[in-house]
C-alpha positions as CSV (number, residue, x, y, z in Angstrom):
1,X,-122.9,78.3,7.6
2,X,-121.9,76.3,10.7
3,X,-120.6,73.5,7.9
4,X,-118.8,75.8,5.6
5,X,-116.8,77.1,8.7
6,X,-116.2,73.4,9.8
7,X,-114.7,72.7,6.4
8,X,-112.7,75.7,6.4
9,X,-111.1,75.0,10.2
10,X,-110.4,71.5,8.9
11,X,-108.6,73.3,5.7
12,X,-106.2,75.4,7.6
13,X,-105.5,72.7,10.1
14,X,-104.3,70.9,7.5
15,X,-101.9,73.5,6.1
16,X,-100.0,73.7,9.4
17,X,-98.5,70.5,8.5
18,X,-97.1,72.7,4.8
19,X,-96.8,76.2,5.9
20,X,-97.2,78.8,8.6
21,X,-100.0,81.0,9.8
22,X,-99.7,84.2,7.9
23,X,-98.4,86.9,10.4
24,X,-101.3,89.6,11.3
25,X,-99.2,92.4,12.4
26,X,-100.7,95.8,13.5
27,X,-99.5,99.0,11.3
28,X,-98.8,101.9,13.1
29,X,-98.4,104.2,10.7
30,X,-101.8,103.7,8.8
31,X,-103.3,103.6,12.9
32,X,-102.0,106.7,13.4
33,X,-103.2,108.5,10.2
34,X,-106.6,107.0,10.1
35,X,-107.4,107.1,13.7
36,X,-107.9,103.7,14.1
37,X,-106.7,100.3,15.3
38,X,-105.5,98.7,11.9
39,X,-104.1,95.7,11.1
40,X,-102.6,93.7,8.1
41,X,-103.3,90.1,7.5
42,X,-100.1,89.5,5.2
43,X,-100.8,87.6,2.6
44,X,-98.0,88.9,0.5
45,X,-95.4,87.0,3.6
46,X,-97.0,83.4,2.5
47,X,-94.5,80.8,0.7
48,X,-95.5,82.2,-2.9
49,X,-96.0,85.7,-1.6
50,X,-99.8,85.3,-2.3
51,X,-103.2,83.5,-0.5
52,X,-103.6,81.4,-4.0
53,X,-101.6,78.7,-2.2
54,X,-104.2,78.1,0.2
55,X,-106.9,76.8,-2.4
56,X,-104.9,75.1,-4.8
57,X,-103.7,72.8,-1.6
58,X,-106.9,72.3,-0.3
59,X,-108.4,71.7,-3.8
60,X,-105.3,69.2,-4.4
61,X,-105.5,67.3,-1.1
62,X,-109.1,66.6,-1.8
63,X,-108.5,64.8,-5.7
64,X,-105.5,63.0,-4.5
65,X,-107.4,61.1,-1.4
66,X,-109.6,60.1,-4.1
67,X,-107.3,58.9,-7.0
68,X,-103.8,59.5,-5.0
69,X,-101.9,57.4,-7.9
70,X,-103.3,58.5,-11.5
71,X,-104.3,62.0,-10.6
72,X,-101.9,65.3,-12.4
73,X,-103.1,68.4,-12.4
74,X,-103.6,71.2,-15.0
75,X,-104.3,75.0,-14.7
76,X,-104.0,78.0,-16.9
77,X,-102.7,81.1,-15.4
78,X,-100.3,83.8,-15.6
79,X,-100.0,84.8,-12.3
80,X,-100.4,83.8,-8.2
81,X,-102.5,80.7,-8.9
82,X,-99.5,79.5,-11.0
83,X,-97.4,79.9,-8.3
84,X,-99.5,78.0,-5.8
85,X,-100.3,75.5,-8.1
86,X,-96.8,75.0,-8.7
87,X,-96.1,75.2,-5.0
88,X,-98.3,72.3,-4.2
89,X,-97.5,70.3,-6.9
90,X,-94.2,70.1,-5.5
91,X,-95.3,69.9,-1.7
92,X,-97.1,66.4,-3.3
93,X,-95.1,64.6,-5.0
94,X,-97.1,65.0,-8.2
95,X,-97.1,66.0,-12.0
96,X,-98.8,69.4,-12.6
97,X,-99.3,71.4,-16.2
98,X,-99.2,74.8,-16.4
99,X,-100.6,77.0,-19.4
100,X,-99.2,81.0,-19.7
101,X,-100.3,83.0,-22.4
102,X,-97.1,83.6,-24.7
103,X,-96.8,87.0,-23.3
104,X,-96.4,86.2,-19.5
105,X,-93.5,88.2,-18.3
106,X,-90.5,86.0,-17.9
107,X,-89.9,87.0,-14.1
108,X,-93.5,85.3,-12.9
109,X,-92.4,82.3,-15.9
110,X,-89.1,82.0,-13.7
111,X,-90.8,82.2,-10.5
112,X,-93.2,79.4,-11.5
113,X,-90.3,77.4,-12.4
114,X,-88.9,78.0,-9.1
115,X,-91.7,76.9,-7.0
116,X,-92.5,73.3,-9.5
117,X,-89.1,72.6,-10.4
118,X,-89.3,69.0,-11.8
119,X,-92.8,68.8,-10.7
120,X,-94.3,70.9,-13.4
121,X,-94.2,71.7,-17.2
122,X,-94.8,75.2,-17.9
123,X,-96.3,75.5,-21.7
124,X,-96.8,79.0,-23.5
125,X,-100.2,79.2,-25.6
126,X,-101.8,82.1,-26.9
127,X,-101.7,85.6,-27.2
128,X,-104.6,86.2,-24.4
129,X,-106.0,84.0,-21.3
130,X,-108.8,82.9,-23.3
131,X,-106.4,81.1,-25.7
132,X,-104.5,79.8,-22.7
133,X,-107.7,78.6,-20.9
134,X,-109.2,76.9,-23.9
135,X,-105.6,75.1,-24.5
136,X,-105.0,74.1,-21.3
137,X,-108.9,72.7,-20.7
138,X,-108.3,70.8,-24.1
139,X,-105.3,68.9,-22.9
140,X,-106.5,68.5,-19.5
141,X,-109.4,66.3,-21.3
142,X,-106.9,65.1,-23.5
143,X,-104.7,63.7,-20.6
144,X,-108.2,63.0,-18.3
145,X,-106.2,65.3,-15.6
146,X,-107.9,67.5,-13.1
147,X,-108.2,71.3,-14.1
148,X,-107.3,73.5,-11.1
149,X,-109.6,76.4,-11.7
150,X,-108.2,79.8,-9.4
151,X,-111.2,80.8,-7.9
152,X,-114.7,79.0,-9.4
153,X,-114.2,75.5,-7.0
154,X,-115.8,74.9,-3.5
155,X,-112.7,73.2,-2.4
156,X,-110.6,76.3,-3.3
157,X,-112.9,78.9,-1.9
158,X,-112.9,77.0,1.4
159,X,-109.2,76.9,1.6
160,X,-109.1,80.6,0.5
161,X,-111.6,80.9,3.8
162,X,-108.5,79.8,5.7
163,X,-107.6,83.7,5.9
164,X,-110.3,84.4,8.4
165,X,-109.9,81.1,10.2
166,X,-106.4,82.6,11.2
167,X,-107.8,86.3,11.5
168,X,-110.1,84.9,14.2
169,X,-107.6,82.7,15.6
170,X,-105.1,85.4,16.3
171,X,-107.0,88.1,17.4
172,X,-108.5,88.3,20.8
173,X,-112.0,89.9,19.0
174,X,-113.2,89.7,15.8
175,X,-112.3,92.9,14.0
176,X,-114.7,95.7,13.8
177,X,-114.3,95.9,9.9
178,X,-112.6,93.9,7.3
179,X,-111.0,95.3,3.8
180,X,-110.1,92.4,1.5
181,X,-109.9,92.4,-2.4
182,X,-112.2,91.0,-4.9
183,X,-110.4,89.2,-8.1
184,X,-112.9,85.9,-9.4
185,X,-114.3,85.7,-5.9
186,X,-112.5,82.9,-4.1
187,X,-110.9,84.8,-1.5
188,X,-113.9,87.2,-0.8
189,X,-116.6,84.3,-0.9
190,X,-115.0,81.9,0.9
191,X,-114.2,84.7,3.8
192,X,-117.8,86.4,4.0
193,X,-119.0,82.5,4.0
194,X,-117.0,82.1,7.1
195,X,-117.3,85.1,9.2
196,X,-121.4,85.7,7.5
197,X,-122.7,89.0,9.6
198,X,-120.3,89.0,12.5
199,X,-117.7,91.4,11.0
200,X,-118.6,93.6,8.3
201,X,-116.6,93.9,5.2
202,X,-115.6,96.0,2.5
203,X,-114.4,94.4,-0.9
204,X,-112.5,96.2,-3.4
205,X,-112.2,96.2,-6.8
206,X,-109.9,97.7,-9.4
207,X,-112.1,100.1,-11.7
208,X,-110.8,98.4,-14.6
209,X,-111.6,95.1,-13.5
210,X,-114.8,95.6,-11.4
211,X,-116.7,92.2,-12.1
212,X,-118.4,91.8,-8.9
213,X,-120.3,95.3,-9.2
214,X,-121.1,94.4,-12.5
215,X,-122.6,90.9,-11.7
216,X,-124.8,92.8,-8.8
217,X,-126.0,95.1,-11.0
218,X,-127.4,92.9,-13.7
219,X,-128.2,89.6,-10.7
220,X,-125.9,87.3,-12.4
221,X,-121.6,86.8,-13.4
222,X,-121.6,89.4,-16.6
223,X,-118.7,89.2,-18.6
224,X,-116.8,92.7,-18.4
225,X,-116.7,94.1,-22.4
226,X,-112.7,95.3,-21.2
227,X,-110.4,94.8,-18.5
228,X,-107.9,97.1,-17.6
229,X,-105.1,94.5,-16.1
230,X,-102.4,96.5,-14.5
231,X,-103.9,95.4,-11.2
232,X,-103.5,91.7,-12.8
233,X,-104.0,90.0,-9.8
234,X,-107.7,90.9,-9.2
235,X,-108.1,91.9,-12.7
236,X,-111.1,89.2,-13.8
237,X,-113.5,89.5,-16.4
238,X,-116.1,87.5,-14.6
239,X,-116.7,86.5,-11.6
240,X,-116.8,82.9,-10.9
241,X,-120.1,81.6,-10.3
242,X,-119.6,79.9,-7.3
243,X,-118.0,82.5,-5.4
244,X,-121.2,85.0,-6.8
245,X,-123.7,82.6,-5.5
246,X,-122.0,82.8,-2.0
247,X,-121.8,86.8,-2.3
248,X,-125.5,87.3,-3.4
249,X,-127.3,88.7,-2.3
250,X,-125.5,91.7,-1.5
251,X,-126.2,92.3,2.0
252,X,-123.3,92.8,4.9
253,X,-120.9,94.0,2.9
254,X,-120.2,97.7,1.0
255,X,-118.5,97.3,-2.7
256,X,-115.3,99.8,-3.6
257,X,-113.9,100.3,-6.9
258,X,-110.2,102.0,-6.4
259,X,-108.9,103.8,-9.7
260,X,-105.1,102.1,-10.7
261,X,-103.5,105.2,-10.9
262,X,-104.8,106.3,-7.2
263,X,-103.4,102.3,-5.9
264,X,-100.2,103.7,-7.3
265,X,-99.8,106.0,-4.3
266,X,-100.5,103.2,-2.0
267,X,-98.3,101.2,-3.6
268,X,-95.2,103.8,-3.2
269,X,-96.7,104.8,0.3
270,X,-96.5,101.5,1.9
271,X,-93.1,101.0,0.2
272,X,-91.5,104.2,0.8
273,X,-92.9,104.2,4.3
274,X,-93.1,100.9,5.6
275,X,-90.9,98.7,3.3
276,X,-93.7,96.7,2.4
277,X,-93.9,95.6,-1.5
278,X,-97.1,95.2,-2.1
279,X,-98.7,93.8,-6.3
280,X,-101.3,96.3,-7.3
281,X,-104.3,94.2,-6.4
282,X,-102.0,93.2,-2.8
283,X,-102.9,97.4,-2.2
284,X,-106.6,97.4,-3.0
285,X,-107.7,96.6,1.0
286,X,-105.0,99.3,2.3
287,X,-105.9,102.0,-0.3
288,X,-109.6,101.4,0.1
289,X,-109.1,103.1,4.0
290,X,-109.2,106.6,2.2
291,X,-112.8,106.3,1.3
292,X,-114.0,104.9,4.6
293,X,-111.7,107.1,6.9
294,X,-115.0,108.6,8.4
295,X,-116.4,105.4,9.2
296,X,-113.7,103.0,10.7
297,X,-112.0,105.7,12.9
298,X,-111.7,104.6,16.3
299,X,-112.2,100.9,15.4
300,X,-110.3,97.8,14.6
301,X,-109.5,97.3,11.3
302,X,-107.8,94.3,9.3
303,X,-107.1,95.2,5.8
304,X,-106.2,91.8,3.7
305,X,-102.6,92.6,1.9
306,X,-103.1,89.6,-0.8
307,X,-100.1,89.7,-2.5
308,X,-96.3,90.8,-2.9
309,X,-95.4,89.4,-6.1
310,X,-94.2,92.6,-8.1
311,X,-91.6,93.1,-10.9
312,X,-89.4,96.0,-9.8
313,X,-89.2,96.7,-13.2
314,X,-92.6,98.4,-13.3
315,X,-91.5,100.7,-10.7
316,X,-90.9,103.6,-13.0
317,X,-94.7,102.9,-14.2
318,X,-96.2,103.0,-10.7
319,X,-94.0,106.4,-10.0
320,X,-95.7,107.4,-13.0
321,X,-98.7,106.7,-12.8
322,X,-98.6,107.8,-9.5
323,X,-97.2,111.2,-9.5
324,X,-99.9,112.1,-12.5
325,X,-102.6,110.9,-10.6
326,X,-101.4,113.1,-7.3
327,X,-101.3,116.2,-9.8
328,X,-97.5,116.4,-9.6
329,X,-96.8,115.7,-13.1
330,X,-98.1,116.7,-16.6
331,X,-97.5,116.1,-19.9
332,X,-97.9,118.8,-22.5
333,X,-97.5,119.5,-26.6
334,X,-96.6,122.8,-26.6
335,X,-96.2,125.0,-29.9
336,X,-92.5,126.0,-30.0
337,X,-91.4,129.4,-31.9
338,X,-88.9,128.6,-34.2
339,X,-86.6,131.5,-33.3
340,X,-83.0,131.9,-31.3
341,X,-84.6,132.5,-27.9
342,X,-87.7,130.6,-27.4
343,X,-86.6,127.7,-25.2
344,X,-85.3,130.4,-22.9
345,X,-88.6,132.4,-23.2
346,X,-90.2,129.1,-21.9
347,X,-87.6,128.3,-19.4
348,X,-88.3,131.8,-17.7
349,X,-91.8,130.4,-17.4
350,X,-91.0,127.4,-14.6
351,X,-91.5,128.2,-11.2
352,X,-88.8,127.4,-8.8
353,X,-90.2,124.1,-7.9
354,X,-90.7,122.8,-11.4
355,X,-88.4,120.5,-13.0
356,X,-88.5,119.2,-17.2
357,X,-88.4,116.1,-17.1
358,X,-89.2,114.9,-20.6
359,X,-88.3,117.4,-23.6
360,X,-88.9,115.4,-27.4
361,X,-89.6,117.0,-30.4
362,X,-92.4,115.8,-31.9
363,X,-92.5,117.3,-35.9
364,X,-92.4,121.0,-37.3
365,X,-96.0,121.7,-38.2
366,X,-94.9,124.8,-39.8
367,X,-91.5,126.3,-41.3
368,X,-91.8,129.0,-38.0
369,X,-93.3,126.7,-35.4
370,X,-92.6,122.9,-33.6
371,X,-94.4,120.8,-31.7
372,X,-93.1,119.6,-28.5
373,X,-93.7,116.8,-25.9
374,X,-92.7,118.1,-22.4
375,X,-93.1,116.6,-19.8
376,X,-92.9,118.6,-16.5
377,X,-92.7,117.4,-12.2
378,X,-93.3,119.6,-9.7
379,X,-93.6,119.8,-5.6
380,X,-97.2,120.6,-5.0
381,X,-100.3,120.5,-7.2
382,X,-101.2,124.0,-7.1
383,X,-97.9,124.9,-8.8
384,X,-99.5,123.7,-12.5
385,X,-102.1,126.2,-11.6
386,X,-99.7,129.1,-11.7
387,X,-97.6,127.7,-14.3
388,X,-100.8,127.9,-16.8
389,X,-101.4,131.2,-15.6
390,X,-98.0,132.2,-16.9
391,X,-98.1,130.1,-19.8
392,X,-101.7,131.9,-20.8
393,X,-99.8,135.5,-20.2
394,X,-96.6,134.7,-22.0
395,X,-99.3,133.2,-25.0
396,X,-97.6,129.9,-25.7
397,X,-99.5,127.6,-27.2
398,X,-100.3,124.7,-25.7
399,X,-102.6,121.2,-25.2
400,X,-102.3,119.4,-21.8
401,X,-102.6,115.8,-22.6
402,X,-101.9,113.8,-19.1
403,X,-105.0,112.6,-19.2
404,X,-105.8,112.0,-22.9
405,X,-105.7,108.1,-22.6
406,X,-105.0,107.7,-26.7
407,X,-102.4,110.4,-26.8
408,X,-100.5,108.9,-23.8
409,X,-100.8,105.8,-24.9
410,X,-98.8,106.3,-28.0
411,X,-96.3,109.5,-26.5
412,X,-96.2,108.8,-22.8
């Protein structure tokens, strides 16, 4: 243990020479409604907006004070690590490749771009990671390069452990509890390595993407059957083995699995409140404080924001996603009287406080009757409860479907 946090001191003192300390800056506004003393180590205010930047340096400076004149690098990613790989690539003066799959948004293709400039070549294989893994291992042989791997490399996981160096070194204590988010395990391993049982810690996962709970439960990295990726950048299939073998067994820390749709209203919260933009899995430590509230209040509390590297763009999807999940907005297919009248019959049905804000005929199912998609917002939750009251006495037909996954797939 005493080695690993030798190796991970030398690791951030050598990034002072490429970048600042991340700023740890206390949150008043989560202190205040949690009752506690909580902090955020932001992660999301690095050069690339991420932590990935730490490993892919320290992994880099290690291969190029072996073979400093032959060695290029090679990664496949569609995300942070990218980024940092590009980052560092630059920062050293050498050649790197990096694999997207073909349907990597073109913002985090252009940010990539930005960060490598002439330093990297950006190549788009494959419809899905696997594709893109498998191509870019496949030249990195071909061109006897050095494949950057994001999380599943001792060299990254201790610069990942850089985080808690600086945690410790800018606090006066160590921190009472840690939140931090759990992708492949680089970030998580390489920080429980380095603090062991003096803080404890909380990792989260996204419940679509929950590879560390399911490598605990069967003893081994398990290969997830289905990832749900909106929370992309912690959104892993399997955890890396390396990072497991550090976080077995699992003692000292508790394991969270956060819904997407419930990150959503962190997401907006810590936006709409605080101006912070935060990725989805850059929420997963801050929205992980609802389901400890009882049991850090009154402490002090660092919560790991990993990463601010969101498409505004999605925005309307996160509103979305998170007004549904906050019961403020439904979606309905409701059986519409073919007659002069019945809109306004329905109409006279809203409450004060509810607002139409989707209205799409779907098909006639019958010469007299139409199908209709609505979609409806409202103030508080409890108003859908008097709204269906009035919908059963009125006897209009209807189907709520907000959360019908295949239906809102294809209408919503």
């Amino acid at each position: 243990m005493s080695e690993f946090r030798d190796t991970a001191r030398a690791a951030e003192a050598a990034m002072r020479a490429v970048f600042p300390a991340t700023p740890l800056q206390r949150n008043d506004h989560l202190s205040e409604r949690y009752g506690a003393d909580i902090w955020l180590k932001r992660e999301d205010l690095s050069p690339v907006r991420s932590y990935k930047l730490r490993g892919a340096f320290n992994a880099m400076r290690h291969v190029l004070s072996a073979r400093p004149a032959t060695a290029q690098f090679v990664c496949a990613s569609a995300g942070n690590h990218a980024q940092g790989v590009a980052c560092m690539c630059r920062h050293f003066g050498v050649h790197g490749t990096i694999f997207m799959p073909v349907t990597t948004p073109q913002q985090k293709i252009g940010k990539t771009e930005k960060f490598g400039g002439d330093a990297v070549t950006i190549r788009l294989i494959g419809d899905y990671f696997d594709d893109t893994l498998a191509a870019a291992q496949a030249y990195c042989t071909e061109v006897g390069g050095h494949f950057l791997p994001p999380f599943d490399d001792e060299d990254v996981i201790a610069g990942q452990a850089s985080v808690a160096v600086e945690i410790e070194m800018q606090m006066d204590r160590l921190p009472d509890h840690l939140f931090l988010p759990v992708g492949g395990g680089g970030l998580s391993s390489g920080v429980r390595s380095y603090f062991g049982d003096r803080v404890p810690l909380t990792l989260v996962e996204p419940a679509g993407g929950a590879c560390l709970a399911a490598a605990v439960g069967a003893g081994a990295p398990v290969r997830l059957d289905q990832v749900n990726t909106f929370a992309d950048g912690a959104a892993v299939a399997q955890i890396g083995a390396r990072p497991f073998a550090r976080l077995a067994p699992h003692d000292g820390y508790s394991l969270l699995t956060v819904a997407e749709d419930r990150l959503c209203t962190t997401m907006l919260e810590m936006l709409n409140v605080e101006g912070i933009v935060l990725e989805p899995a850059g929420a997963l430590s801050v929205d992980a404080l609802k389901d400890m509230a009882s049991v850090i209040r009154g402490k002090t509390v660092v919560c790991v924001t990993s990463g601010g590297n969101f498409d505004f763009e999605r925005l309307p999807e996160v509103k979305e996603r998170a007004q549904r999940f906050s019961g403020l907005k439904k979606y309905f297919i409701l059986r519409m009287p073919q007659r002069p009248g019945a809109l306004r019959d329905f109409l006279d049905v809203l409450g004060p406080d509810d607002d139409i804000a989707r209205f799409e005929y779907l098909k006639k199912s019958a010469r007299n009757f139409g199908s209709v998609l609505i979609g409806i917002e409202t103030t508080h939750a409890g108003n859908f409860d008097a709204l269906i009251e009035r919908l059963d006495r009125t006897g209009f037909a209807y189907r709520d479907i907000t959360r019908d996954e295949v239906l809102a797939e294809f209408l919503i």
